[in-house]
Each structure stands twice: as structure tokens, then as C-alpha cells.
C-alpha positions in Angstrom: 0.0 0.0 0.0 1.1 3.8 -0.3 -0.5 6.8 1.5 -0.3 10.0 -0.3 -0.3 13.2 2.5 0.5 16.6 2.8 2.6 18.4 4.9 3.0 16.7 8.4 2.9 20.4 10.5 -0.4 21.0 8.4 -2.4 18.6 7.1 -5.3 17.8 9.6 -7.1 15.0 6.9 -3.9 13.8 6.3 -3.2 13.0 10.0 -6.1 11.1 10.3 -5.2 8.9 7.3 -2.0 8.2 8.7 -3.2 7.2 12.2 -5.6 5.1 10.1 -2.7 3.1 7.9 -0.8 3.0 11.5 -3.2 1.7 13.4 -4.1 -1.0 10.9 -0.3 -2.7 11.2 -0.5 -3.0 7.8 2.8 -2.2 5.9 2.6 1.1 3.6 4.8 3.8 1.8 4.3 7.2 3.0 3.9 9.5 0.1 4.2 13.3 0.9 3.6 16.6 -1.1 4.0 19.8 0.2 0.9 22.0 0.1 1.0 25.2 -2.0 3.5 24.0 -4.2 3.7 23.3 -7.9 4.4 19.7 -6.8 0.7 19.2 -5.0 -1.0 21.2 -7.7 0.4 18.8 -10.8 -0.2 16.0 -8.0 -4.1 17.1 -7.7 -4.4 17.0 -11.9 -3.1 13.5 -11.7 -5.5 10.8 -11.3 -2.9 8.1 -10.6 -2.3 9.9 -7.5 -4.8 11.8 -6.1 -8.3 10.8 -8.0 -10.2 13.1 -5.8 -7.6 15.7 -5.8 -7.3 16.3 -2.1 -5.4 13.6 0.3 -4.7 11.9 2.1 -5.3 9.1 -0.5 -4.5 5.2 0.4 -3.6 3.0 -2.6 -4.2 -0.5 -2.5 -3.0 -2.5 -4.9 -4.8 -0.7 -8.2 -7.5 0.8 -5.8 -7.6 4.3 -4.6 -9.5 5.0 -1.1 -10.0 8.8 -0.3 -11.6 10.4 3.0 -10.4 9.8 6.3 -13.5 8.0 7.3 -13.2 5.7 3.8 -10.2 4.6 4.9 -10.6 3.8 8.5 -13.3 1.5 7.3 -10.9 0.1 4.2 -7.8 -0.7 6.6 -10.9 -2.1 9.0 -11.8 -4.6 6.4 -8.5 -5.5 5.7 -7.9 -6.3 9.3 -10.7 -8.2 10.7 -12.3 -5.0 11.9 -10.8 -5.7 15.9 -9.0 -2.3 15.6 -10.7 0.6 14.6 -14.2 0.2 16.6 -15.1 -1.0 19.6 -16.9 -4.6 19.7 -19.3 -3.4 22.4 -23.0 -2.2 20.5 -23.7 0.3 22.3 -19.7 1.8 22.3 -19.3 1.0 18.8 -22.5 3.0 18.0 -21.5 6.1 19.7 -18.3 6.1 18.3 -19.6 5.9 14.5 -21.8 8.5 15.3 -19.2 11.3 16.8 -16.6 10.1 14.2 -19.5 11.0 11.7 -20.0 14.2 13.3 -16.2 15.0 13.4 -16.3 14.3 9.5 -18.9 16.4 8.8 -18.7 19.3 11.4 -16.9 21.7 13.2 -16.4 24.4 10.5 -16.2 27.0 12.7 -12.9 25.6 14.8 -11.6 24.0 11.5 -11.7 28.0 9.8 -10.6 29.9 12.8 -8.2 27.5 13.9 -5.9 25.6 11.3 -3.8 22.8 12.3 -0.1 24.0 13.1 1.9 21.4 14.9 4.9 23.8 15.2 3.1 26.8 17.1 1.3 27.7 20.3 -0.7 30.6 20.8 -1.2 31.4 24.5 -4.6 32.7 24.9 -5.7 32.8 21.9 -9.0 34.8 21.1 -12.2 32.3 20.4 -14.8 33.8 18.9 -18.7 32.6 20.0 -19.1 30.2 17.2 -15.7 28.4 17.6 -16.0 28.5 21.6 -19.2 26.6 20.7 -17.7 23.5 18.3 -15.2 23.3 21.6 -17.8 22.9 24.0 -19.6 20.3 22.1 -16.5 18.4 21.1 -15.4 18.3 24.9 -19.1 17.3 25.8 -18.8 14.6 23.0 -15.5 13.4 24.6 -16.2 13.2 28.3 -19.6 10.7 26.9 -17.8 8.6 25.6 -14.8 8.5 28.1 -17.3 8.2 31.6 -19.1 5.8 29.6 -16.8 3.6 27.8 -13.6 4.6 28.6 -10.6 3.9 30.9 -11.3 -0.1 30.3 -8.0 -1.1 27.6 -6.5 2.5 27.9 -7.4 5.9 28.2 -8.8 7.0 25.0 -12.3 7.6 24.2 -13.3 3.9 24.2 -11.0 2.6 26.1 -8.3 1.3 23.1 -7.0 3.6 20.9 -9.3 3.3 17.6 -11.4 5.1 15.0 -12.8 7.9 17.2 -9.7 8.7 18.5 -8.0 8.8 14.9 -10.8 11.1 13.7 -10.6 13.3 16.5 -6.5 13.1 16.8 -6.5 16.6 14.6 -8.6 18.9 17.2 -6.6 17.4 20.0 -3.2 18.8 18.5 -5.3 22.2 17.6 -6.2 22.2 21.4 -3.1 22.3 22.3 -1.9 24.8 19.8 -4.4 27.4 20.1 -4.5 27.1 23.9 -8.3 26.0 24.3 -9.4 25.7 28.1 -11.0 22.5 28.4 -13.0 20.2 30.9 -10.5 18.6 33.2 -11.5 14.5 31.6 -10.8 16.3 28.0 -7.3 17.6 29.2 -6.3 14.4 30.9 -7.5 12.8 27.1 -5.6 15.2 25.3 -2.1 14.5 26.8 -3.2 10.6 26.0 -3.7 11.4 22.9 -0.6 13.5 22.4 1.6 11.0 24.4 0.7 8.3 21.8 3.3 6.9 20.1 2.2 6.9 16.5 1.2 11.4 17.2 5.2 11.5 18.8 6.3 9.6 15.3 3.7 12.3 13.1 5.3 15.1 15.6 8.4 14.0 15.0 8.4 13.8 11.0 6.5 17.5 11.1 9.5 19.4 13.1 11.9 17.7 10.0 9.7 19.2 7.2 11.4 22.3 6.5 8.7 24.0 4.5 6.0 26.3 5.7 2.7 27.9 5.2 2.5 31.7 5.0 -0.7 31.5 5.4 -1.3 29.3 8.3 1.8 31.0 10.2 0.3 34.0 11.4 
């Protein structure tokens, strides 16, 4: 298999692909194109690479698999589905559904707050709207941890899985942008951030020496 990314410091989709490919055991190559480049914009034209013209992208074989959530469920099929979701019903229903939401939500704190693993920004002004998508997403955490975590670990269900993957992005914007959070969603953020595979994505982001005017503000 390859995985086709962006940049490591930037790309929040891209994160969650990785995790995804990671978490799966599954051997891959690691494909990665600078955003804002002439490189990723030939690399969105071509359909060999990037058929939807955004990554991350997972190629298997001849098949391409775009969107985060596609590929969680791709590598989940691949592995007898024991690593992504949780086997309880109830568990495994919850975490579709906030993974869903993730996917789909959020606009607010995705616009006012990009992903920038190389920056903190003490107190940094929240307007209304984003103070809103944080307060849901720590309501949406501390669920699922009081009712399905701590057993296996301390991520959101317990073993580190699908959820966690999707939600893997906010937790490093958390941290950048300085958000005050519930006491259960701090304690889940260092988890998160303490993980091994995030310290391996952290790790290859501080070695990319390219950056985003845009984003670094």
C-alpha cells in the first residue's frame, strides 16, 4: 500500500489517514507533497495519485481509497475489523456516530483555527461560534470517556481506535491554540498526544522544513 499526504505540520485530513494506515499494522509507503506548491498542484491534476484531488489518499493494490473516514473503514476490512471500533453495541454506536460528526462538522474551529503542529498561541482569542464546536467536542469526549472509557486504555473507548483517529487533529489544535477545556478532556488530550504513533507524526513535522505563510500568522 502507499498513502499520499501533505505536509506533516499541516495537514489535519492527512493526520487522520496516517493514524488510520498506523493503526491498521498493515505495511505502507508514505507519500508526501508539500501544500501550496507546484508539486501538489500537478499532483491534484493527476488521477494516478490523487483521484479526488485532495489527500490523504491510500492506494491498495490498483485501488484508490480517499476520505479519512473511507479509509478507516478500508484498513478495517483489511484487518478483521478488531481495531478501529469498539466490539461493544452500544460503544461501537456512539463512536460511529461522533466520528460522523467530526467528519462532517466543526467548521467554525476548523476555519478559525488551522492545524499547526509547530506553534502555540497562548490565549488565543475564540470567537462565539468556535467556543461553541469546543464545547460540544469536549461534551462529546467526556460521553464517551465516563461511559466507555478507561477499560483497555485511556482513549475515548478505552483502546485507541477510530474515534480517537478522527478526532486526533482537534486534540493537536487544542493544544496549539490554547483552548481551556474540561478537566477528563485535558487528561484525554495529553493521552492522545503522548501516543506513540502522534510522537512519530510530531516527530516527522519538526523535520519538514517547508512552511505555510498562510497558516503561520
Amino acid at each position: 500500500m502507499k498513502l499520499v499526504i501533505g505536509n506533516k505540520r499541516y495537514s489535519s485530513w492527512s493526520l487522520r489517514g496516517w493514524l488510520a494506515a498506523k493503526q491498521s499494522r498493515l505495511a505502507f509507503d508514505e507519500i508526501v507533497i508539500p501544500m501550496d506548491t507546484p508539486a501538489f498542484t500537478a499532483a491534484k491534476a493527476d488521477a494516478s495519485l490523487m483521484p479526488s484531488g485532495k489527500v490523504p489518499v491510500l492506494w491498495d493494490g490498483d485501488t484508490a481509497v480517499w476520505e479519512s473516514l473511507a479509509i478507516i473503514e478500508w484498513l478495517a476490512d483489511r484487518t478483521g475489523r478488531d481495531r478501529f471500533w469498539p466490539k461493544d453495541d452500544a460503544a461501537r454506536g456512539l463512536a460511529r456516530a461522533i466520528a460522523a460528526e467530526m467528519h462532517a462538522g466543526f467548521v467554525d474551529l476548523r476555519r478559525h483555527c488551522p492545524m499547526n503542529t509547530g506553534r502555540t498561541y497562548p490565549s488565543f482569542a475564540l470567537t462565539p461560534e468556535v467556543e461553541r464546536d469546543i464545547g460540544r467536542i469536549d461534551a462529546l469526549w467526556r460521553e464517551a470517556l465516563h461511559g466507555f472509557g478507561g477499560e483497555g486504555g485511556p482513549f475515548l473507548f478505552g483502546a485507541f481506535g477510530a474515534a480517537d483517529i478522527m478526532y486526533a487533529p482537534v486534540v493537536t489544535r487544542f493544544r496549539t491554540y490554547d483552548v481551556p477545556l474540561s478537566e477528563t478532556a485535558e487528561v484525554y488530550v495529553n493521552a492522545v498526544l503522548a501516543h506513540p504513533f502522534m510522537q512519530e507524526w510530531y516527530a516527522g513535522a519538526e523535520a519538514e522544513d517547508w512552511r505555510l505563510d498562510r497558516i503561520e500568522f
